[in-house]
C-alpha positions as CSV (number, residue, x, y, z in Angstrom):
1,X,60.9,167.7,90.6
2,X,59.8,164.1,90.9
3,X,55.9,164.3,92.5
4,X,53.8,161.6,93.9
5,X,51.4,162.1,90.7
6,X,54.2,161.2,88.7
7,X,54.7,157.8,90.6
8,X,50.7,157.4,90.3
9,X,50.9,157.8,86.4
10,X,53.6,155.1,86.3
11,X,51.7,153.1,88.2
12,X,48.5,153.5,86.4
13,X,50.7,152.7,83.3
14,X,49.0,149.7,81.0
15,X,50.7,148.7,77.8
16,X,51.0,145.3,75.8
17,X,54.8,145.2,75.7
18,X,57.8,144.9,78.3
19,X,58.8,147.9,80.2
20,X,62.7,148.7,80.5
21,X,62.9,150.3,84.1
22,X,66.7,151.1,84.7
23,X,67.9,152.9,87.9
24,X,71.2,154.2,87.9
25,X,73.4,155.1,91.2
26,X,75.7,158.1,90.3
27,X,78.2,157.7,93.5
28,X,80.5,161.1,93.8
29,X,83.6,159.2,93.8
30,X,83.2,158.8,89.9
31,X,81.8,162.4,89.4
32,X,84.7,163.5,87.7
33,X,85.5,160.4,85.4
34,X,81.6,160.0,84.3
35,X,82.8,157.1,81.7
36,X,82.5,155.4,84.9
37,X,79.3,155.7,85.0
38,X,78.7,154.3,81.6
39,X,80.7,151.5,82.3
40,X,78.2,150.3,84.7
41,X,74.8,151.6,82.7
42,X,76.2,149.1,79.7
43,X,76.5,146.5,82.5
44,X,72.9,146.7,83.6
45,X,71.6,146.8,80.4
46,X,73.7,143.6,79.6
47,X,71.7,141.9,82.1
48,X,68.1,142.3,80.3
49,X,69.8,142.0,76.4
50,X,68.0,138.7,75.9
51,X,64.4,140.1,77.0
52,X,64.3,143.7,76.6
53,X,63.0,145.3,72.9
54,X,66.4,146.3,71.2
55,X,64.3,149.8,70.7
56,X,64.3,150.2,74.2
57,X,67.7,149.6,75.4
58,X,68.7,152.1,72.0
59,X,66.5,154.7,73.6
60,X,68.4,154.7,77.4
61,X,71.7,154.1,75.4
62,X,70.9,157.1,73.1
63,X,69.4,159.1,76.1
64,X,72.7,159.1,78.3
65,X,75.0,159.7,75.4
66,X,73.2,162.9,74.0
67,X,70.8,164.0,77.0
68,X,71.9,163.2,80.7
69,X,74.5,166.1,81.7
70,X,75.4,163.2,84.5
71,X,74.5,165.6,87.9
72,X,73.3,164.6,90.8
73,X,73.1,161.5,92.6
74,X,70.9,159.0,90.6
75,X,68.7,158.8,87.5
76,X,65.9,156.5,86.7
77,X,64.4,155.4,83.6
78,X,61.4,154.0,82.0
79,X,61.7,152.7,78.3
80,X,58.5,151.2,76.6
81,X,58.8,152.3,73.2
82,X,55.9,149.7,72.0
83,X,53.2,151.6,74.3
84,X,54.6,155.3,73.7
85,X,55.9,155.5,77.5
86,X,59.3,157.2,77.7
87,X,60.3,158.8,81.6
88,X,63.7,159.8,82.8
89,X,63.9,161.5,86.8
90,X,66.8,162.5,87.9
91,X,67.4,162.9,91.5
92,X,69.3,164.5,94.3
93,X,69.1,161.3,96.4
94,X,71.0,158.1,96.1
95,X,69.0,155.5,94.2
96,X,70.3,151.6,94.1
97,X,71.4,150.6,91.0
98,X,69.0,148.0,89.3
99,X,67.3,147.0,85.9
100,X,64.1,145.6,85.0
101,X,62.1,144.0,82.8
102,X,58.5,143.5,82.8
103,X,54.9,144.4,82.3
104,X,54.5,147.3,84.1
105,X,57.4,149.9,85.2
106,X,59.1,148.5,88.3
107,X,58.3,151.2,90.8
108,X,59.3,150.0,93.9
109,X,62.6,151.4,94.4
110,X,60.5,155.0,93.9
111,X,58.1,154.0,96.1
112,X,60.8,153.1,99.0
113,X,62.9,156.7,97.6
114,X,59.6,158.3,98.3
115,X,58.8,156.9,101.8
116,X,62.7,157.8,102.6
117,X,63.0,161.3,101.1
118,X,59.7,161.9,100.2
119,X,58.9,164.8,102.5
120,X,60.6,165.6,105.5
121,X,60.3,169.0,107.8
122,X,63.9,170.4,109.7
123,X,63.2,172.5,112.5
124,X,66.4,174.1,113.7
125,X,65.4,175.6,116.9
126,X,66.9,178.1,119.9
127,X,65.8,179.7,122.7
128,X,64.2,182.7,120.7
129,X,63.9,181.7,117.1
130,X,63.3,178.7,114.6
131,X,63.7,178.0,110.9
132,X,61.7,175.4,109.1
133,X,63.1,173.5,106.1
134,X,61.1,171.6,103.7
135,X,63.0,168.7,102.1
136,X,61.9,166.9,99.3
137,X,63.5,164.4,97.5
138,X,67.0,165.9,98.8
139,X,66.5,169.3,98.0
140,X,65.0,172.5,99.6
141,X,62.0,174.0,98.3
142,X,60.5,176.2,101.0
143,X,62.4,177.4,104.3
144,X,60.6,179.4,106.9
145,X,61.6,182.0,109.8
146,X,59.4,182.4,112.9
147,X,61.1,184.8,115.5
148,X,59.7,184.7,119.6
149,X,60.1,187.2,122.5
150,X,63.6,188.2,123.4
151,X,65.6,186.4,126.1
152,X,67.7,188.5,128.0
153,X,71.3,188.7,128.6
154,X,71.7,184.5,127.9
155,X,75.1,186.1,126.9
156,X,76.2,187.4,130.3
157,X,78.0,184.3,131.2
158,X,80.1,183.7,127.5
159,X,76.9,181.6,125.9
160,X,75.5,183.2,122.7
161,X,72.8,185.3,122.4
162,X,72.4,184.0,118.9
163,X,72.4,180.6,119.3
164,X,70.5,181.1,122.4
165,X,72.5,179.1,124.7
166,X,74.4,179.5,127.9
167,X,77.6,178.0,128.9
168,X,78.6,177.7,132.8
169,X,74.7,178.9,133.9
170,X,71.0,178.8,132.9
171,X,68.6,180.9,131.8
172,X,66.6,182.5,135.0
173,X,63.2,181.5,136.2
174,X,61.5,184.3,134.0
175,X,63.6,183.7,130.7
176,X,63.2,180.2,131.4
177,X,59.0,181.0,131.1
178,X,59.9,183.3,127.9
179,X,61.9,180.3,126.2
180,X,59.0,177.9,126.8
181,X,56.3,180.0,125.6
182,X,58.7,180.7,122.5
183,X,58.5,177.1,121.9
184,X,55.0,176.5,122.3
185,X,54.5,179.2,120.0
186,X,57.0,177.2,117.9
187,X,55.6,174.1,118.2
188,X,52.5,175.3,116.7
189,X,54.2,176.6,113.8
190,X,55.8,173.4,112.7
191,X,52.8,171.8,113.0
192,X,50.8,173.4,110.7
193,X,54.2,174.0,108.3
194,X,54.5,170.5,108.0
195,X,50.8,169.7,107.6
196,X,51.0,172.4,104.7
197,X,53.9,170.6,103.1
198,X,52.4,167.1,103.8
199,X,55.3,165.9,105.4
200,X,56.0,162.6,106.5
201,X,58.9,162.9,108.4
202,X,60.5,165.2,110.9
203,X,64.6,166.1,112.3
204,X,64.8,168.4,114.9
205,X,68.6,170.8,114.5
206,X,69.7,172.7,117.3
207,X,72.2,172.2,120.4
208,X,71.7,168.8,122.2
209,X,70.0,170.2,125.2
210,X,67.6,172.6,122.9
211,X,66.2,169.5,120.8
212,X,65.7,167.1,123.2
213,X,63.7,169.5,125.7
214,X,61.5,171.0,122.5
215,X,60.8,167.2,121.3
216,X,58.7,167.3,124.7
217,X,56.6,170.1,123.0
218,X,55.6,168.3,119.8
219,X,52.3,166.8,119.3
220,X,52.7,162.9,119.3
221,X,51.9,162.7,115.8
222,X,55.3,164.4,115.3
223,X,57.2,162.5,117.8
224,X,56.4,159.4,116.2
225,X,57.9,161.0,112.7
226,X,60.6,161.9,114.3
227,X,63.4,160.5,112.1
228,X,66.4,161.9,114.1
229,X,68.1,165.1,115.5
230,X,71.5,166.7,114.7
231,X,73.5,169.9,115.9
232,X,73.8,173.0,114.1
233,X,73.1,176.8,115.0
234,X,71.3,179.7,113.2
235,X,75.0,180.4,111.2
236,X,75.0,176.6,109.6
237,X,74.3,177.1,105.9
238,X,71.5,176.1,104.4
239,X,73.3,173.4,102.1
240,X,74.7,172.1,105.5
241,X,71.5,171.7,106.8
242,X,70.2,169.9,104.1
243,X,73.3,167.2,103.7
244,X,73.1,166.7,107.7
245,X,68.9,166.1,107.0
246,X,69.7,163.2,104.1
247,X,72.5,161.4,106.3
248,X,70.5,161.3,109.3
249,X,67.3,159.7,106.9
250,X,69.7,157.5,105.3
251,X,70.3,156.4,109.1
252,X,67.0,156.2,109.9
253,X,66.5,154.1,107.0
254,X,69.1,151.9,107.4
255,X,68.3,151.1,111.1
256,X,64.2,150.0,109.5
257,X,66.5,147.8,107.0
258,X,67.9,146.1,109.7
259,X,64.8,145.7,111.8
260,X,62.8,144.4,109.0
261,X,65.9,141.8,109.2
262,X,65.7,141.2,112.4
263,X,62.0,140.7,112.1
264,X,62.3,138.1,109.8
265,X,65.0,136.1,111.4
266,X,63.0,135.8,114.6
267,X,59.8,134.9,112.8
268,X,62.1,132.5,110.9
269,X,63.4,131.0,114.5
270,X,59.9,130.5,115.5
271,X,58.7,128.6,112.6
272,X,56.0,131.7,111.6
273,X,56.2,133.8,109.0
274,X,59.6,134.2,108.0
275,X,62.2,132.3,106.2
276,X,65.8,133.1,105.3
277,X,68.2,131.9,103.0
278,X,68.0,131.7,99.4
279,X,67.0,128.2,98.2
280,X,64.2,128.4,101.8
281,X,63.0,132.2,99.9
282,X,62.6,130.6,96.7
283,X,60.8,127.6,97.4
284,X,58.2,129.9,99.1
285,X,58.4,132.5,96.2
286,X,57.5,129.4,93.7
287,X,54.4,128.4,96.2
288,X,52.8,132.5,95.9
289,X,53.7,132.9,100.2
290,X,56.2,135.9,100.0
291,X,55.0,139.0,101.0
292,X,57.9,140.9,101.3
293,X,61.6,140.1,99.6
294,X,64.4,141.2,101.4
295,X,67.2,141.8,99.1
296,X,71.1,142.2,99.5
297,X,71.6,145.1,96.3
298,X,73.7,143.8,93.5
299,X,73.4,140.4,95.1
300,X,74.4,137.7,92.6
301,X,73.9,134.4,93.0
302,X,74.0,131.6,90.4
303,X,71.2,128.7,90.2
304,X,68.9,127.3,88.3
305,X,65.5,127.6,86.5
306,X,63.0,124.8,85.5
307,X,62.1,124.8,82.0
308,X,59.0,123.5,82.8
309,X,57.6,125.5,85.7
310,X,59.5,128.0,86.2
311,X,60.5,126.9,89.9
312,X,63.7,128.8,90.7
313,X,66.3,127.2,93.1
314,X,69.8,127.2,94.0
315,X,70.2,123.5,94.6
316,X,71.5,121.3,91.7
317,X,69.0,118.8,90.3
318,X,68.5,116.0,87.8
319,X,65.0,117.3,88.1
320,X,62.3,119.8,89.1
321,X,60.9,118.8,92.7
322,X,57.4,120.4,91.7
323,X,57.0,119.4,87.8
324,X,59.7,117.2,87.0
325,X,61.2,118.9,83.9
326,X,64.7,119.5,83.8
327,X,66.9,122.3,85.2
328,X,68.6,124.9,83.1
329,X,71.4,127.1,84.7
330,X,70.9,130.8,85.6
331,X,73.4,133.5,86.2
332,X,71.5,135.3,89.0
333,X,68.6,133.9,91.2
334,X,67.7,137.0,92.4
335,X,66.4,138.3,89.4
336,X,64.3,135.8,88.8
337,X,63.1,136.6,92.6
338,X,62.0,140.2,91.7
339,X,60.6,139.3,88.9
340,X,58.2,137.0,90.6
341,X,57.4,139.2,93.3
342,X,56.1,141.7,91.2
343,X,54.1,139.7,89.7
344,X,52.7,137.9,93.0
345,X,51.8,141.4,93.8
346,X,54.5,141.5,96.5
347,X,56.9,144.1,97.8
348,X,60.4,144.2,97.0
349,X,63.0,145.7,99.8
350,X,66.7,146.5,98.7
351,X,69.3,146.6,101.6
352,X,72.7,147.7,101.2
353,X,75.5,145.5,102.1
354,X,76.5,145.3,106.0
355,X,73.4,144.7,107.2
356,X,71.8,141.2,109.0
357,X,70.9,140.1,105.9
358,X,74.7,138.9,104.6
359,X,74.7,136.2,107.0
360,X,71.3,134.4,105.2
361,X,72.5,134.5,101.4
362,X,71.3,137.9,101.1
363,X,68.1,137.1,101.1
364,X,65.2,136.2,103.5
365,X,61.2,137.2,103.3
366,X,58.0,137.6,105.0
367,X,55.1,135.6,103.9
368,X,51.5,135.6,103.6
369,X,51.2,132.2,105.7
């Protein structure tokens, strides 16, 4: 499994020659016809043909032909064949289709798979039981059962004693005492589960009522990672649990996507530091003032690159407005964009499509000043 140390080492990676750093979406709908998916590798690497080393690009071809068995949800690859660097991850989580080349291995998307997926505790919860889940990059690795004190006859009424809930009546005064010293006790025990398994996000599972009365019992540090909540009883399987855990972290992510969005849009409408709009987001790229891209994935947009400065733009010109060299035309702004972020030192954020950001170009930023 994919670990933080292995991010660090490509991170810590210095070489003298470009870095192929292909990522490569495997979406179920082409599971069972995978020359799908080789239609769109040979696509990507189409895209860097004119800058990557020819041994690099053999390498991924040659590694997906006679290595990758093609499970699971996304793969990514690092090719520097120059510098001895050779990495290929798959994963159980959905990684946005991309290819770069440059200096170092483009590690952003990891990064932002990392934040997402990296580490996140479900605690299904009832009146007299709880199991913990740790999740890591979309799969299980450690699960844990703490049982509390018996609450009587919660079934007398046609709830489940199982489940620990009650339809048509609630618990009495002293069960009611029982069930909240259960979840102290509880509470306690996800604490120091998810400190163990350094978790950085938290989902709560259980019947509406349960979760949202057991939040109250969380230490704020866990409130504030609190990611989402879903329903699901002691009898859900274990893989159920753990495909209701990624869709609700894919909605959690999505909903920061479209803040970030909205973030930038207002700073944009009040003349700070935002901007929208792709020729606006590459003129400030150009000057060194983006701090964070926003980026529509697979956005492709044609423009044009100064052969002088290297000024980027989407506006046709006799000339460049910073140099005054001509203009040569480009197939795809946006990849220029990247490119130059990473190398400002930046940060790189790829939305999916539907969000805010369609109505700018697909692009947008926040800037240094």
């Amino acid at each position: 499994m994919f670990e933080r140390t292995d991010l660090e080492e490509l991170t810590a990676f210095e070489g003298k020659h470009p870095v192929v750093s292909l990522y490569l979406n495997l979406p179920s709908h082409l599971r069972a016809t995978p020359d799908g998916y080789r239609a769109r590798l040979k696509t990507l690497l189409r895209q860097v043909q004119d800058r990557a080393s020819g041994a690099d690009l053999s390498a991924i071809e040659q590694f997906f032909e006679a290595e990758f068995d093609w499970v699971g949800r996304s793969v990514a690859v690092f090719s520097g064949e120059a510098d001895g660097l050779w990495r290929a991850h798959p994963f159980s989580v959905p990684l946005r289709s991309y290819v770069h080349v440059g200096e170092k291995p483009f590690i952003m998307p990891l990064a932002d798979l990392m934040e997402t997926y990296g580490s996140c505790v479900v605690a299904l919860v009832n009146h007299q039981s709880m199991k913990l889940y740790h999740i890591q990059l979309g799969e299980i690795s450690t699960s844990e059962t703490i049982s509390g004190d018996e609450v009587r006859n919660l079934s007398a009424t046609g709830g489940s004693r199982q489940d620990g809930t009650v339809r048509g009546s609630s618990p009495s005064t002293h069960n009611r005492e029982i069930v909240k010293a259960n979840w102290r006790v509880f509470a306690d025990a996800l604490d120091g589960f998810a400190r163990q398994s350094k978790a950085t996000a938290l989902l709560l599972a259980g019947s509406e009522e349960t979760v949202v009365q057991f939040k109250e019992m969380l230490a704020s540090q866990w409130r504030t990672r609190l990611h989402g909540m879903f329903t699901a009883s002691m009898m859900t399987a274990d893989k159920d649990i753990r495909e209701q855990a990624l869709a609700k972290l894919q909605e959690h992510q999505k909903a920061v996507q479209i803040e970030l969005v909205d973030s930038i849009r207002a700073a944009a409408a009040r003349a700070a530091n935002g901007i929208v709009g792709a020729a606006d987001t590459l003129e400030a790229l150009h000057s060194g003032r983006v701090h964070t891209l926003a980026l529509v994935e697979g956005l492709q947009t044609p423009g044009y690159r100064c052969t002088g400065c290297g000024f980027v733009t989407t506006v046709a010109s006799d000339s460049c407005q910073f140099c005054g060299n001509t203009l040569a035309a480009i197939p795809n702004v946006a990849e220029y964009a990247v490119r130059q972020v990473v190398d400002q030192g930046g940060t790189v954020e790829f939305l999916e499509a539907g969000t805010p950001l369609d109505q700018v170009d697909g692009m947008a930023a926040l800037l240094r000043y």
